[in-house]
C-alpha positions as YAML, in Angstrom:
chain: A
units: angstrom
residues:
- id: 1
  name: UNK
  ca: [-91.30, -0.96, -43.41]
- id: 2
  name: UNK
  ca: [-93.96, 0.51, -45.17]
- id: 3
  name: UNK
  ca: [-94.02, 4.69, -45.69]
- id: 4
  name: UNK
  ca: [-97.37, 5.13, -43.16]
- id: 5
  name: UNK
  ca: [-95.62, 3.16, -40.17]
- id: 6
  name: UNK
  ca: [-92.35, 4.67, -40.73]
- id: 7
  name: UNK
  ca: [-94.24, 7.84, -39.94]
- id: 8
  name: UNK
  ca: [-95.90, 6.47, -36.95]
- id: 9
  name: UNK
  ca: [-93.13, 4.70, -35.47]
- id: 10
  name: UNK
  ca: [-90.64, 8.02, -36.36]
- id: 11
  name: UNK
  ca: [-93.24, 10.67, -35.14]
- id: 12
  name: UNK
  ca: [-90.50, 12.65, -32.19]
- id: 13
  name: UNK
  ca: [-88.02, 11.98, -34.54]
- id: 14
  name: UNK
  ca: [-89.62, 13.45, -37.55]
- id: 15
  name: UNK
  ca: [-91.32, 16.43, -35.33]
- id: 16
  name: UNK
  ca: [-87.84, 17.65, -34.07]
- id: 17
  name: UNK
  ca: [-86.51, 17.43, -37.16]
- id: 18
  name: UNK
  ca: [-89.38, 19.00, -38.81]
- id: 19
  name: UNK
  ca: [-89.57, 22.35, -36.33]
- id: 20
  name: UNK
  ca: [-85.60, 22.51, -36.55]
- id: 21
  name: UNK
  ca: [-85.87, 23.26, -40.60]
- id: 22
  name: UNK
  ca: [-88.90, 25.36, -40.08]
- id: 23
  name: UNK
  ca: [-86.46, 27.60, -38.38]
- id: 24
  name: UNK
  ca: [-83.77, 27.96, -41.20]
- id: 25
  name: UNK
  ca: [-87.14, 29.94, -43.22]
- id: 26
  name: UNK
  ca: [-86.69, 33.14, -42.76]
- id: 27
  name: UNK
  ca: [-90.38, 33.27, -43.18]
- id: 28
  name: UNK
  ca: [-90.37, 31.40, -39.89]
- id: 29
  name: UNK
  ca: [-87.44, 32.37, -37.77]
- id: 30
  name: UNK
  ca: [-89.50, 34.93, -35.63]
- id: 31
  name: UNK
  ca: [-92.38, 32.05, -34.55]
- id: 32
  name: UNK
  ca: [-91.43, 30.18, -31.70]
- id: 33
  name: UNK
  ca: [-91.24, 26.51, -31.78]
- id: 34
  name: UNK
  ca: [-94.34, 25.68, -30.11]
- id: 35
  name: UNK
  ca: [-96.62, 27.83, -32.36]
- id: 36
  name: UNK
  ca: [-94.74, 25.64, -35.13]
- id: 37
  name: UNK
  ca: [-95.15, 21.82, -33.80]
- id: 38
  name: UNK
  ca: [-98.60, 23.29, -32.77]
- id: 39
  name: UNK
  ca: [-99.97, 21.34, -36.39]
- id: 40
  name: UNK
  ca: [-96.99, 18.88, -37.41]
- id: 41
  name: UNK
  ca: [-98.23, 15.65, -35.56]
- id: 42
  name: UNK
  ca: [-102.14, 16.44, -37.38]
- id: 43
  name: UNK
  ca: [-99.80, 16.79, -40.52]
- id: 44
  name: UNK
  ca: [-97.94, 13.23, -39.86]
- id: 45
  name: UNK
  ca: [-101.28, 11.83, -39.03]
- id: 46
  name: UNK
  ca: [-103.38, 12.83, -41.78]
- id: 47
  name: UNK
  ca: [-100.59, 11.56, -43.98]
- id: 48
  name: UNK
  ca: [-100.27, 8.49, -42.54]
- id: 49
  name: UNK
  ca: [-104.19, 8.07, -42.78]
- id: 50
  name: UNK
  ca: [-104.00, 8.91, -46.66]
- id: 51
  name: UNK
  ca: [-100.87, 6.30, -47.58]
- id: 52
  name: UNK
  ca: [-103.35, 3.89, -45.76]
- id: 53
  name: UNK
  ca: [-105.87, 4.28, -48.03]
- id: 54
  name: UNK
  ca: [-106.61, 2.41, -51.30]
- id: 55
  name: UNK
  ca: [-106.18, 4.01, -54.70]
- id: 56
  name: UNK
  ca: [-106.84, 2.92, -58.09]
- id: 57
  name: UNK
  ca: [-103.72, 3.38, -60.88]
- id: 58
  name: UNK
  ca: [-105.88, 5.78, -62.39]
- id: 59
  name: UNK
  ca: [-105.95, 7.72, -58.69]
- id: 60
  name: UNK
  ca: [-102.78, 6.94, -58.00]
- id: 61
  name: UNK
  ca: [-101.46, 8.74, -60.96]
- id: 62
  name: UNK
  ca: [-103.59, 11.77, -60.67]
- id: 63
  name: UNK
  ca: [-102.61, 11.98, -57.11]
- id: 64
  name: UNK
  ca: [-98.68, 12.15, -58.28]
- id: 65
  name: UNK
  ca: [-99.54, 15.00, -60.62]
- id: 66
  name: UNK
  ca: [-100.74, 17.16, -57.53]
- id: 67
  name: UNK
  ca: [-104.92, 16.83, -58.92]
...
């Protein structure tokens, strides 16, 4: 199964997960939960959208470097 469906088809999964370590931060501990999913399923989306879309090597490469 490819990375951007794994996402799609995992979304609850990887939300609950997701708002459950947001809590561990102590930069987060006082936010409640909903102010924290609030963004995650634009986050899983938008990432989703971006493994979906071609990239030469050359991008590719620059993209693993963080440019």
């Amino acid at each position: 199964m490819r990375l951007a469906v794994f996402l799609e088809v995992a979304r609850d999964e990887i939300l609950d997960a997701a708002a459950a370590y947001a809590k561990t931060l102590p930069q987060l501990a006082h936010v409640e939960e909903g102010t924290i999913r609030d963004d995650l399923p634009l986050l899983l989306v938008a990432i989703s959208a971006d493994l979906r879309t071609p990239q030469s090597r050359a991008q590719s490469i620059e993209k693993s470097h963080g440019d």
